[in-house]
Structure formats: C-alpha cells, structure tokens
MARNUMAR-820711 format. One line per 2 residues: number of its first residue (from 1); their letters; for each residue x, y, z of C-alpha. Coordinates in Angstrom, 2 decimals, always signed. Each point is the difference from the previous one (the first is absolute). Layout:
N
NUM> A> X:Y:Z | ... $
END
This chain:
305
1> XX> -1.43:+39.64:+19.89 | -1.95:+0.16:-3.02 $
3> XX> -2.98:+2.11:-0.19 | -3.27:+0.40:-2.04 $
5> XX> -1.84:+2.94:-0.98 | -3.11:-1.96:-0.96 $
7> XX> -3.25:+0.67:+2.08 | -1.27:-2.97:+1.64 $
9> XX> -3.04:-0.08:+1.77 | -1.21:-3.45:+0.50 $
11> XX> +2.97:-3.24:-1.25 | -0.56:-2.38:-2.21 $
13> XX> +2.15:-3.13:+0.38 | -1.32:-2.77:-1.12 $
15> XX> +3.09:-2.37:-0.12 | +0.07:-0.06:+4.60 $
17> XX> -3.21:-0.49:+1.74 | -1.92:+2.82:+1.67 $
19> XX> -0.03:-0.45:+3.79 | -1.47:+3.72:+1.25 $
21> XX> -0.13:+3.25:-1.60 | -0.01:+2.81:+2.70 $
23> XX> -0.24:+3.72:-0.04 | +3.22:+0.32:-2.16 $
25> XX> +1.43:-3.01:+0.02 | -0.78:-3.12:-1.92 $
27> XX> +1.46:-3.27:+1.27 | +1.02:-3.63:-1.95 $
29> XX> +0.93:-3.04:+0.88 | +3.64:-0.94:-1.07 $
31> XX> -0.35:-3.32:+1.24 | -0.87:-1.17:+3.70 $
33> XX> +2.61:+2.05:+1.33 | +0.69:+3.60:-0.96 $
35> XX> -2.80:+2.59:-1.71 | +0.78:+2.64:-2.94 $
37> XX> -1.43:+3.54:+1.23 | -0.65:+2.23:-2.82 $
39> XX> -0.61:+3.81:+1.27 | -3.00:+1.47:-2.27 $
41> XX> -0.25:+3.57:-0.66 | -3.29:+0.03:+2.13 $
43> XX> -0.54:+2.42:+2.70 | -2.15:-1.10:+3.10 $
45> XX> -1.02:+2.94:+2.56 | -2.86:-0.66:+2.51 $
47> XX> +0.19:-3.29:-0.75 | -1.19:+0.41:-3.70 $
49> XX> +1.55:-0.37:-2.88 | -0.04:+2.63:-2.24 $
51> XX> -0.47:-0.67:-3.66 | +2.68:+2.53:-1.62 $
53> XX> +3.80:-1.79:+0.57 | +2.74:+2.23:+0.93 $
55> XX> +2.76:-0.45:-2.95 | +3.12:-0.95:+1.64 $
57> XX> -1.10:-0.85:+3.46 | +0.23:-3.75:+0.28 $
59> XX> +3.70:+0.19:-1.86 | +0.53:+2.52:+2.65 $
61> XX> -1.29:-1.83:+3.29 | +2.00:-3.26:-0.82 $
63> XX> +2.80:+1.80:-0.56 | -0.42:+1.95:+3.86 $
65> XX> -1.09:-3.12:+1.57 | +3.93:-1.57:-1.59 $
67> XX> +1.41:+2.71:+1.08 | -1.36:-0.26:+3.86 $
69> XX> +0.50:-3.57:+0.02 | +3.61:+0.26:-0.72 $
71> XX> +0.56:+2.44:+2.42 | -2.05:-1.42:+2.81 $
73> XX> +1.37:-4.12:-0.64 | +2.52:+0.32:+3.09 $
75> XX> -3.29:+0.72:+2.31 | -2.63:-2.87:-1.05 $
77> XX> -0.05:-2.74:-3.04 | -2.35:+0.69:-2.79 $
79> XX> -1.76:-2.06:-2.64 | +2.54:+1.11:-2.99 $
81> XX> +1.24:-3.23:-2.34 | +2.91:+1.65:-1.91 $
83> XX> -1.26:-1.01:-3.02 | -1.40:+1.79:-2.79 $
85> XX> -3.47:+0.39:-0.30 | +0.04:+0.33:-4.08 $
87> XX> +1.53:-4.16:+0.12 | -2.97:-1.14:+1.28 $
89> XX> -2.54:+1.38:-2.82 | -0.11:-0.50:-4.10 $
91> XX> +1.72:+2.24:-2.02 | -3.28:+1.88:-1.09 $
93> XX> -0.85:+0.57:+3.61 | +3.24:+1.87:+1.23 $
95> XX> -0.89:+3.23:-0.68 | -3.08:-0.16:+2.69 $
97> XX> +2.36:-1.88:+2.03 | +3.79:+2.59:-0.60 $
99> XX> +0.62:+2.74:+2.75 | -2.84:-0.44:+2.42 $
101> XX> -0.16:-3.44:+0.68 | +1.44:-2.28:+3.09 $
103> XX> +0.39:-3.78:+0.01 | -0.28:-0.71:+4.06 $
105> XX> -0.28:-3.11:+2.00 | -3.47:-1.04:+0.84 $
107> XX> -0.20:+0.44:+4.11 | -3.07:-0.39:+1.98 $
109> XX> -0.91:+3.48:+0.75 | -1.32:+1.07:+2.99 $
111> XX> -3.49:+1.46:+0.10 | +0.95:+3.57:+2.10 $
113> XX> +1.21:+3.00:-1.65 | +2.97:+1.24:+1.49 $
115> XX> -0.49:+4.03:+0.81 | +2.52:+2.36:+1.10 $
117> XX> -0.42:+3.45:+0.89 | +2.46:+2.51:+0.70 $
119> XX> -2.35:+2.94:-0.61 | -3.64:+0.53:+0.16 $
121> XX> -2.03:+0.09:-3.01 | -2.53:-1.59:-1.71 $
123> XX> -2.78:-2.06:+1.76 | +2.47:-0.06:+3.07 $
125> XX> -0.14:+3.91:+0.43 | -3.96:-1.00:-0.03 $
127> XX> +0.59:-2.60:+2.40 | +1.72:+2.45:+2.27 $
129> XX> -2.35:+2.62:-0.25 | -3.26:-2.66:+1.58 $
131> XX> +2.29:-1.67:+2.64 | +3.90:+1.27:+0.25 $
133> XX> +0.90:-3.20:-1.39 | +0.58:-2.23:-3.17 $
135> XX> -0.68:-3.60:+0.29 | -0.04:+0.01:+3.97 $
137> XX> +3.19:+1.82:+0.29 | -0.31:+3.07:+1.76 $
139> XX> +1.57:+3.25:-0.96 | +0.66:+3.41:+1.25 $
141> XX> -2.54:+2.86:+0.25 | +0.05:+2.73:-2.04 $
143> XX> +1.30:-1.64:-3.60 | -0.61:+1.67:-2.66 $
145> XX> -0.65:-1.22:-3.22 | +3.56:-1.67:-2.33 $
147> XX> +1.44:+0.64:+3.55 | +3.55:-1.90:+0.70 $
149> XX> -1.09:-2.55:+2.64 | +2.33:-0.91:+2.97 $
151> XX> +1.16:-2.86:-1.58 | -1.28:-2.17:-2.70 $
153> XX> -2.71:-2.46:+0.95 | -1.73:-3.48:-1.24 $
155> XX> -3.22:+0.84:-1.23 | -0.84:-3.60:-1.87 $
157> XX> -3.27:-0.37:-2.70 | -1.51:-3.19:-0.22 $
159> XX> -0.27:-0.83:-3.76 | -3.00:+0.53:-2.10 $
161> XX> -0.75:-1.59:-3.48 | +0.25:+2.28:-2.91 $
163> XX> -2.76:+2.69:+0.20 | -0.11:-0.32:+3.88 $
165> XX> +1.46:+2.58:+2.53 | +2.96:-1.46:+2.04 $
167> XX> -1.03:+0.11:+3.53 | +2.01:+1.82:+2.97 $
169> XX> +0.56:-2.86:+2.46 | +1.45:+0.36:+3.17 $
171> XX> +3.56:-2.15:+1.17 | -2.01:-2.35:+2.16 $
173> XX> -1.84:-0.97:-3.00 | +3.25:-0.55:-2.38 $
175> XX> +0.92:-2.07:+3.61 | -3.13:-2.16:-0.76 $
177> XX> +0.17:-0.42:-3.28 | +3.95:-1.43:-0.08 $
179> XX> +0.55:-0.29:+3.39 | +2.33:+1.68:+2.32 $
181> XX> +3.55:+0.00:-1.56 | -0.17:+0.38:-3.50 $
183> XX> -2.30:+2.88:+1.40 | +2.50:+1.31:+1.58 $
185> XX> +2.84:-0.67:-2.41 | -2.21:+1.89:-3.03 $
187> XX> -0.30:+2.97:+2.21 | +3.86:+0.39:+0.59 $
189> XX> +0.77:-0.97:-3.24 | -2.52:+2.50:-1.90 $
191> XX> +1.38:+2.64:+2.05 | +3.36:-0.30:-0.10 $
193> XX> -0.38:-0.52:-4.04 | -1.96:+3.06:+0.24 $
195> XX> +2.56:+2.54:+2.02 | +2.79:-1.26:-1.81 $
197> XX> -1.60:+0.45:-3.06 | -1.65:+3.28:+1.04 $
199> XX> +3.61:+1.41:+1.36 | +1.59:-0.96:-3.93 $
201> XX> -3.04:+1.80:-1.78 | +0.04:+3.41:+1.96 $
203> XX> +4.12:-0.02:-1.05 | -1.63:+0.84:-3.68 $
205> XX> -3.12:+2.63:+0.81 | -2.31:-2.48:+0.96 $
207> XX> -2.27:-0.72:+2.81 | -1.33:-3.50:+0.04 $
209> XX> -3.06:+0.73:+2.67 | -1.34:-3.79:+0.08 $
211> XX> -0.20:-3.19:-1.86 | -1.00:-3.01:-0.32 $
213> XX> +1.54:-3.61:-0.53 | -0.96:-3.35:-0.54 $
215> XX> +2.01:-3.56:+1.37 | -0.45:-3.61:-0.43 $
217> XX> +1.52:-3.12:+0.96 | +2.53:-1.81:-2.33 $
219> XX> +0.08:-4.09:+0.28 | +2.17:+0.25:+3.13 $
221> XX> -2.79:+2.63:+1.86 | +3.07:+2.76:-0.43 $
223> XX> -1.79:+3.41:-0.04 | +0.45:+1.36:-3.35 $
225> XX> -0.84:+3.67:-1.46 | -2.34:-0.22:-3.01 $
227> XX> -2.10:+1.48:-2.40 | +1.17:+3.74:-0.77 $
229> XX> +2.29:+2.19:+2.57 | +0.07:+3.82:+0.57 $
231> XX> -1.63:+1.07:-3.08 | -2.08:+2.98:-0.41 $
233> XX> -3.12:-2.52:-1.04 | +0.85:-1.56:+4.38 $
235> XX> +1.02:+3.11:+1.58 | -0.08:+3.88:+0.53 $
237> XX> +2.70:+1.65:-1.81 | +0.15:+3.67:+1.04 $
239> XX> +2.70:+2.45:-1.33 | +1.89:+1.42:+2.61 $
241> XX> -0.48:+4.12:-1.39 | -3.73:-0.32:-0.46 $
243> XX> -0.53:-1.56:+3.65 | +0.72:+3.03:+2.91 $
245> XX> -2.42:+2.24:-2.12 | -3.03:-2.65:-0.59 $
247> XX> +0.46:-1.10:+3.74 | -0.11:+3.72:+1.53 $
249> XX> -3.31:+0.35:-2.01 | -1.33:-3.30:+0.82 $
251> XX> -0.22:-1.57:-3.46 | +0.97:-2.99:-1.29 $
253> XX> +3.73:+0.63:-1.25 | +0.70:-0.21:-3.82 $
255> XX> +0.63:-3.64:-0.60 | +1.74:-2.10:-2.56 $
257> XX> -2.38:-3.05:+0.51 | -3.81:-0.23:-1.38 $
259> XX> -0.87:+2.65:+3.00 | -0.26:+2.24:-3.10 $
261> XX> -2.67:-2.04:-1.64 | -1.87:-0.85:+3.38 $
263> XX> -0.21:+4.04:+0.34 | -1.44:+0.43:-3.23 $
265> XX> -2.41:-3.00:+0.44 | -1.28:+1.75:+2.75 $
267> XX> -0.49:+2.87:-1.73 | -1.51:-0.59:-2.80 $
269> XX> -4.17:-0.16:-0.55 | -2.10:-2.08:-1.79 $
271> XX> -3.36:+1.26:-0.54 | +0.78:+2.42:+2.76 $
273> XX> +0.37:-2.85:+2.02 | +3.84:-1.32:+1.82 $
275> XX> +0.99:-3.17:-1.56 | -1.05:-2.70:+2.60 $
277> XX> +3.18:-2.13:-0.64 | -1.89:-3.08:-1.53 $
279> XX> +0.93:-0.96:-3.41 | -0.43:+1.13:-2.88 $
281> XX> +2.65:+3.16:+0.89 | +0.23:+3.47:-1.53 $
283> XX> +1.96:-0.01:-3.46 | +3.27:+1.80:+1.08 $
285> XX> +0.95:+2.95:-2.29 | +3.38:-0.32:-2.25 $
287> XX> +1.19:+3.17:+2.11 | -0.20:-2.63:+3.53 $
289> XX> +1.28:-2.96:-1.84 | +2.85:+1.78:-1.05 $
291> XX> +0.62:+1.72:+3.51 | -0.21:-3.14:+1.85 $
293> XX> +2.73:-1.39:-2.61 | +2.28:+2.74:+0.68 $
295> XX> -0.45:-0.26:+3.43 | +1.28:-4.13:-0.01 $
297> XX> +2.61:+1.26:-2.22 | +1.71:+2.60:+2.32 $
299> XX> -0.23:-2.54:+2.93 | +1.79:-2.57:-1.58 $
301> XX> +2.29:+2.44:-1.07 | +0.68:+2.07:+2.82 $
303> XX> +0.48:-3.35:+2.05 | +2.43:-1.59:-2.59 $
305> X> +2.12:+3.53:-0.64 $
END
C-alpha cells in the first residue's frame, strides 16, 4: 500500500463533497452510494481534539483497520469497496487522499457504540468501583483495576456528536433503541469479533483490553462492520511485558493507544489549575508527540511481524 509521510491535520478535498468531519476522520460523498474516509493526523482524547497532529498516525490507523478487516471478513461483512480510494479524487488531491484513506459503501449506521470489554479499565474500572457493574452488567467483587474479567462483556455507548461524551447505556436500552434482535445479534457479533481478535493479538505481545466498533445496515438491512476496527485510536492496546507489573501495583499498564496522552493530560497544570477537558487543550510537547508516534508505530508493527 502506498504511504505518505506528509502531516495532515484537517483534508482539503474540494473535488467530493464534505458530508461530516469527525474526531479524525473526514468523510465525502462519492456519489449516493459509497463515502471516501480520509484518516487526519488529529488526535482526539476526552473527547477533544487536540491541535498538534501526530505525523504518521492516520497512514498508520488505515493501514491497522485493513489489516483487521482482512483478517476478521470470515466473521461479519464490512463496508470495504475494493476499489482505490486515490481513483476517486484529482490528481492534485492524491497525496491527502494515498495511504490513509478508504473508499466504503455508504450504510445506514446505527446510532449505539458497540463496547467490548475483556478487562477493566478506563471509565468501566470507575463504573465498577460505584456499583460492581458496567452498563447494568454485574461483576465480581474484589476487581482490581486493568483486572482480566471472567469473560468479555457488552458494554455499548450511545453516540455523542463531536465534542460530546459517549454515554454508557445499558443492553435494555440498545434493546429499545433497535429492537430486540439486531440487539442481540450486535452483542454476539461484537464479542465474538472481539475474542477472536483479542486471541490473534496476544499471539504477538499484545493485550487488546477493550474496544469499540461501529455497524450499519447495507441496502438489504445485512449487518455490516464499519467505520475503523481494532485500532489503537478504538481500543486498549496493552503490551503483554509491561502488564503483570502495572496490574500488581494498581496502575494503568503501559499502553500503545492515546492512554499515554490521556495520562499526561491529566497531569499537566494550567495556571496551577487541571485542565477541565473543554476545548481549547494543552499544546502537547514535541517530546509526547513523538512518544505517542512511536507508540502507533510498534503496534502496528509488533501486530504485522
């Protein structure tokens, strides 16, 4: 596949209409039927985007989400075309377009985000800690923080517009909102995408602790996986060496996803003051660009060795 080294933060194309740009992604109209999704450099955490790209990273996450498609097409049908995305843009406008772009078929997506969780972390670990439970589904006592749960569970997210916190929602609500057996049918799919992927990663060093994916419905109502798959942008990468250590000490383990930045987000003080998540975000230092680079990097790599 060919690849760019150009920085990208917000496309430009001008010759396909702009239907939505999201946290990363920015999405055109290729006629009434399929979408071109170019993959920005941008980095989102907290539900901001920050204003400093990471070079390499939306090259990087199209390249993953291929990568998981391919392997996972024998379990569900996703919104891939085949075709090149660089046919479907002018010649001037392929190098925004080469290495990190995907020309899908336009489905009609369904409004849930579909959450999987094999270990705790994140805001289910703070879920856990008020009620032994993440989105209604009870747990065990006595987890501990990026503990292994008993088996992975649905843990959906209703979807928010850009800027907004996705909300935890419980099953009965995803029941509600598309009724009773696609309900069901997302929660066995997601989870069984989820283990099998989950089973392939920790064969290379990694632990994929949760994720997230997204489905709509082609012309014929056929389920389809969409959007991006299994990257470290939609899920918890954790490195299989770092995790016994952070887990016996009850940190968060060393991560190859934007944990790294959300840490340091956290950290850092404005006026003496913690960032309060609302935009405009702290400028990130070369040193934390460059980390969270080399941390997308050595996923990619350690999953495609």
């Amino acid at each position: 596949m060919t690849t760019t080294t150009s920085v990208l933060h917000t496309s430009a194309l001008t010759s396909l209409p702009l239907l939505a740009r999201g946290k990363v992604r920015d999405n055109y109209a290729v006629g009434t039927d399929r979408l071109l999704m170019v993959a920005s450099d941008r980095l989102s955490a907290f539900d901001v985007i920050l204003g400093e790209p990471i070079p390499g990273k939306g090259a990087l996450l199209t390249q993953m989400a291929l990568f998981w498609f391919d392997k996972l097409g024998n379990i569900c049908p996703n919104h891939l075309t085949g075709e090149a995305p660089e046919s479907v843009v002018t010649a001037a406008e392929i190098p925004q377009v080469a290495g990190r772009a995907m020309l899908v078929k336009r489905l009609k997506p369904i409004p849930v985000e579909a959450v999987v969780r094999g270990y705790l972390a994140g805001s289910g670990w703070a879920e856990y800690q008020q009620s032994q439970s993440v989105c209604g589904v009870p747990l065990p006592a006595g987890l501990k923080n990026a503990s292994k749960l008993p088996e992975p569970i649905f843990t959906p997210a209703a979807k928010a517009e850009v800027g907004e916190h996705d909300e935890n929602i419980s099953y009965e609500q995803v029941v509600k909102i598309v009724g009773p057996e696609l309900a069901a049918r997302i929660r066995q799919l997601s989870i069984e995408i989820y283990e099998t992927a989950a089973a392939f990663a920790l064969t290379k060093g990694i632990i994929i602790a949760d994720t997230k994916f997204e489905f709509g419905l082609d012309e014929n109502g056929t389920l389809t996986l969409m959007d991006e798959v299994l990257t470290p942008d939609s899920s918890r990468y954790w490195p299989v060496e770092g995790y016994e250590a952070a887990f016996a000490a009850g940190q968060n383990p060393p991560s190859y996803d934007k944990q790294f930045v959300r840490d340091w987000l956290e950290a850092v003080r404005i006026n003496g003051k913690p960032w309060d998540k609302t935009p405009p975000s702290p400028h990130l230092p070369p040193g934390v660009i460059a980390k969270t680079a080399a941390k997308y990097q050595e996923a990619m790599a350690r999953l495609t060795a």
